[in-house]
C-alpha positions in Angstrom: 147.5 177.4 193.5 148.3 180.7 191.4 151.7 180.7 193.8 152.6 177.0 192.1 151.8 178.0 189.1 153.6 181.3 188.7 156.7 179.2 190.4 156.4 176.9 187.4 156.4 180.1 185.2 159.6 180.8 186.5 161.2 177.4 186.1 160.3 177.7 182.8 161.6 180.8 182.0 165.1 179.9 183.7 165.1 176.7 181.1 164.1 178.9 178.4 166.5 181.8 178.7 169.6 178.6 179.5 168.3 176.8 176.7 168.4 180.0 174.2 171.7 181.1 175.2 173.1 177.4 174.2 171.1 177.8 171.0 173.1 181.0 170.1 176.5 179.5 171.3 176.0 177.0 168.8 174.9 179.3 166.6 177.8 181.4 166.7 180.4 177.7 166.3 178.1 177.1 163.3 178.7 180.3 161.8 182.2 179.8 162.0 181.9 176.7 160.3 180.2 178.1 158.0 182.4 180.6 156.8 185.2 178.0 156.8 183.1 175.9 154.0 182.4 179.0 152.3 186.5 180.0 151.8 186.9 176.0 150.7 184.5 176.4 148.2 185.3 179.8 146.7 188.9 178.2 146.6 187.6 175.5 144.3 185.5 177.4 142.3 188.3 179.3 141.3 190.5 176.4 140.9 188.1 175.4 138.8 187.2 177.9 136.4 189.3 181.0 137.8 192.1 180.8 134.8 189.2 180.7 132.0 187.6 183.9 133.2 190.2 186.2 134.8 191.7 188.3 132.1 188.1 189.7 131.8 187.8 191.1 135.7 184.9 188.1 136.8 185.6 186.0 139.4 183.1 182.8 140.4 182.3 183.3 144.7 179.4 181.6 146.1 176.1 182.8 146.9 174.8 180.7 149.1 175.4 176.6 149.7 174.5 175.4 146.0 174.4 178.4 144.1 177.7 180.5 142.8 177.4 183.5 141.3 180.5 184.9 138.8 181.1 188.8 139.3 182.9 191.6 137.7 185.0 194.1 139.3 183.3 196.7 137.1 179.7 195.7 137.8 180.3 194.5 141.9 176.9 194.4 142.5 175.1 192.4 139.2 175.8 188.7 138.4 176.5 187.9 135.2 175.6 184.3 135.4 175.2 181.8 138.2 175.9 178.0 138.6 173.9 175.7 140.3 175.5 172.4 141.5 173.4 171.2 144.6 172.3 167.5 145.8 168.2 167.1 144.7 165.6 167.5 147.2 167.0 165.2 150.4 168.5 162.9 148.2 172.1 162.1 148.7 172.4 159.9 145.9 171.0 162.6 142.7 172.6 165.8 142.1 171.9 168.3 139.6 174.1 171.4 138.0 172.7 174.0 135.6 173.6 177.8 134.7 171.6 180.7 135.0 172.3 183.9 133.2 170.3 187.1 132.0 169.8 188.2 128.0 170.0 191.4 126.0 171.2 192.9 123.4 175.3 192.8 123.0 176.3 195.8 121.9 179.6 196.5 123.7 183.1 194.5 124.9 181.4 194.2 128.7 178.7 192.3 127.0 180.3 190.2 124.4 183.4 189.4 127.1 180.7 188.2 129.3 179.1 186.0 126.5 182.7 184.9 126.1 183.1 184.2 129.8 179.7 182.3 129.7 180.8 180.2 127.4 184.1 178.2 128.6 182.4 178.2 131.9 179.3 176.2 130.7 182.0 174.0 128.1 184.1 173.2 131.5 180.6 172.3 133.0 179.8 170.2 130.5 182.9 168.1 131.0 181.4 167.4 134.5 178.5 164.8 135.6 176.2 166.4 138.1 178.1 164.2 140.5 181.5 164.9 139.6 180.8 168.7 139.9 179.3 168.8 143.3 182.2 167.1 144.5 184.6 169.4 142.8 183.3 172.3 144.4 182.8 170.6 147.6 186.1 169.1 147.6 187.8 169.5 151.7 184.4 170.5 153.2 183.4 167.0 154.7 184.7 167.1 157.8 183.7 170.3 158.4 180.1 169.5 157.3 180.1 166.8 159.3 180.9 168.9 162.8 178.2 171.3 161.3 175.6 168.5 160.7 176.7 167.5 165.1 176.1 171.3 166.0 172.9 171.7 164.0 171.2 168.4 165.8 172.1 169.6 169.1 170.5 172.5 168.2 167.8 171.3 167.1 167.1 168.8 169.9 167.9 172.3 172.3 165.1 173.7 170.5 163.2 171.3 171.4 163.4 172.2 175.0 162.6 175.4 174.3 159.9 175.0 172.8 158.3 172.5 175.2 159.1 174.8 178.1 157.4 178.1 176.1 154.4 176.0 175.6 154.7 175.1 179.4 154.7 179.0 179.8 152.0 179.2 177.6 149.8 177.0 179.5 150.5 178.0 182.8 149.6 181.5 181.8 146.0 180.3 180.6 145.7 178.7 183.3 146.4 181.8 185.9 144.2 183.8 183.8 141.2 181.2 183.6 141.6 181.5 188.1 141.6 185.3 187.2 138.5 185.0 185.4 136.7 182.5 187.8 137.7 184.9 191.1 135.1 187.5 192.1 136.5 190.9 190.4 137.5 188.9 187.4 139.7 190.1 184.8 139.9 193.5 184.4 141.5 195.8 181.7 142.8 199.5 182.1 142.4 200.7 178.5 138.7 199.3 177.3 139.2 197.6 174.2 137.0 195.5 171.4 136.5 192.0 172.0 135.3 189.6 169.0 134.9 186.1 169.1 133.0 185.2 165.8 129.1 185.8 165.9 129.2 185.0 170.0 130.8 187.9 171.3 131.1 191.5 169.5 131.6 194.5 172.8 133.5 197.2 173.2 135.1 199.2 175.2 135.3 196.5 177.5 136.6 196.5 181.1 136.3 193.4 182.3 135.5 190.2 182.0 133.8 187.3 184.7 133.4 183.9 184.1 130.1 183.4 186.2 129.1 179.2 185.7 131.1 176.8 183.6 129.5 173.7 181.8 130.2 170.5 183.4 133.0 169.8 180.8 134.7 173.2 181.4 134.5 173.8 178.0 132.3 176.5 178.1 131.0 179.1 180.2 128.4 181.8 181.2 131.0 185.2 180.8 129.6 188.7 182.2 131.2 191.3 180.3 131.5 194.8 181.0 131.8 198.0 179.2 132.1 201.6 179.5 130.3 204.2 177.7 130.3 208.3 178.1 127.1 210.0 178.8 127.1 213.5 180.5 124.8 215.1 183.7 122.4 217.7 183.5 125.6 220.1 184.1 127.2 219.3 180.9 129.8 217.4 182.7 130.8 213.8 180.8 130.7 210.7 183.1 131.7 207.7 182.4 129.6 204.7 183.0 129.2 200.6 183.2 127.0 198.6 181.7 127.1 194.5 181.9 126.0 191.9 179.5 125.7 188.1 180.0 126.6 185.6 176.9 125.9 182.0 177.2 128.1 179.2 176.1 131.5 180.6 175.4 134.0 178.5 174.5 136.1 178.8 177.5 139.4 178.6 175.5 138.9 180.4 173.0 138.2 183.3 175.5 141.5 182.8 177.3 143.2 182.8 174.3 141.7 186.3 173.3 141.9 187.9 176.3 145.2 186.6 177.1 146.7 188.8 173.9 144.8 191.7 175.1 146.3 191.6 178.6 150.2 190.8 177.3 149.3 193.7 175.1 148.7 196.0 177.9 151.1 195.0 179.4 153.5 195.4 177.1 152.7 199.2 176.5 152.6 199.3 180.3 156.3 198.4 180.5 157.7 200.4 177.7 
């Protein structure tokens, strides 16, 4: 049994670690894409309101998909104001377009050239529907969308596999450690640690941990668990001992769950 089972671990892990790398090929093409939308875009925007804003050093680049931020060479890293020009929610029938930009007091020619800047942007908005501006900006990105919109389903059915093959994992590995808690030795630890499971089960420094009976639904179960403590001879010397307590009608999957981030724990410091 634990031989099937850690064979279909493996199977699972091969379909994982296929499915990931196709996940990041994809990934990579979309990125691509991506950056070919972006240089469209950026293209347009300055198409668009490039000539009204240059002889002040700002230039309009996007942000991210929907928002475009307008920059100066002489403050690279602040935007002055941003435009938003985005389809509503999932809609594709409503769009909407409005500016954002900061206040304060205009005391200097950065300042009022900005205010200036501001302003025939938002009139050359204006002359725009919300509509009419998305698909300015947008303007030659279709197709490309459209092969992006291809590579993200396939993606996102891939994941899909992944994820059903991780929970597969998952399972499989409850299920090993439920036959390690059911055998005779039962599941043992190498660094004691505290175990809590709501007002049923508070111990520490445990060791290990044996399922003894399980209910007839195999829901819950009668668990031994056992924990060290330090005492010391009548030579001064420390030992360290055992001590076992029984708890009553554990929920069996809760337990697995618990112990099963304990062990990966362990093992995890174990293998670095």
């Amino acid at each position: 049994m634990k031989d099937f089972i850690k064979s279909q671990i493996e199977e699972n892990q091969i379909v994982v670690n296929t499915v990931q790398a196709q996940v990041e090929e994809l990934g990579h093409r979309r990125v691509k894409l991506e950056d070919e939308i972006k240089e469209i875009r950026e293209s347009n925007l300055q198409g668009l309101f490039g000539g009204l804003v240059e002889e002040f050093g700002i230039k309009p680049k996007q942000n991210y998909e929907g928002s475009y931020v307008f920059s100066s060479d002489d403050k690279p890293h602040s935007d002055l104001f941003t435009i938003y020009s985005r389809k509503k929610g999932w809609s594709d029938e409503e769009f909407e377009k409005s500016i954002n930009f900061y206040t304060t007091i205009c005391d200097n020619d950065f300042e009022f050239n900005r205010l200036i800047a501001l302003g025939r942007v938002t009139e050359a908005i204006k002359a725009f529907s919300a509509e009419e501006l998305f698909k300015a900006i947008n303007s030659g990105t279709e197709e490309l969308k459209e092969q992006d919109d291809v590579l993200k389903s396939e993606q996102n059915a891939l994941n899909k596999v992944k994820s059903a093959a991780e929970r597969a994992i998952k399972d499989s590995q409850y299920k090993l450690l439920e036959l390690e808690l059911e055998s005779i030795n039962g599941v043992q630890f190498q660094k004691p640690f505290y175990l809590e499971m709501g007002r049923k089960i508070n111990s520490s420094d445990v060791v290990k941990v044996k399922v003894v009976k399980k209910s007839s639904s195999g829901k819950t179960a009668e668990v031994e668990i056992t924990s060290q403590y330090k005492t010391y001879d009548s030579e001064a010397e420390m030992l360290v001992k055992e001590y076992t307590r029984t708890y009553e009608r554990v929920n069996l999957e809760d337990l697995i769950i618990n112990l099963s981030y304990y062990k990966n724990k362990e093992l995890a410091k174990t293998a670095s």
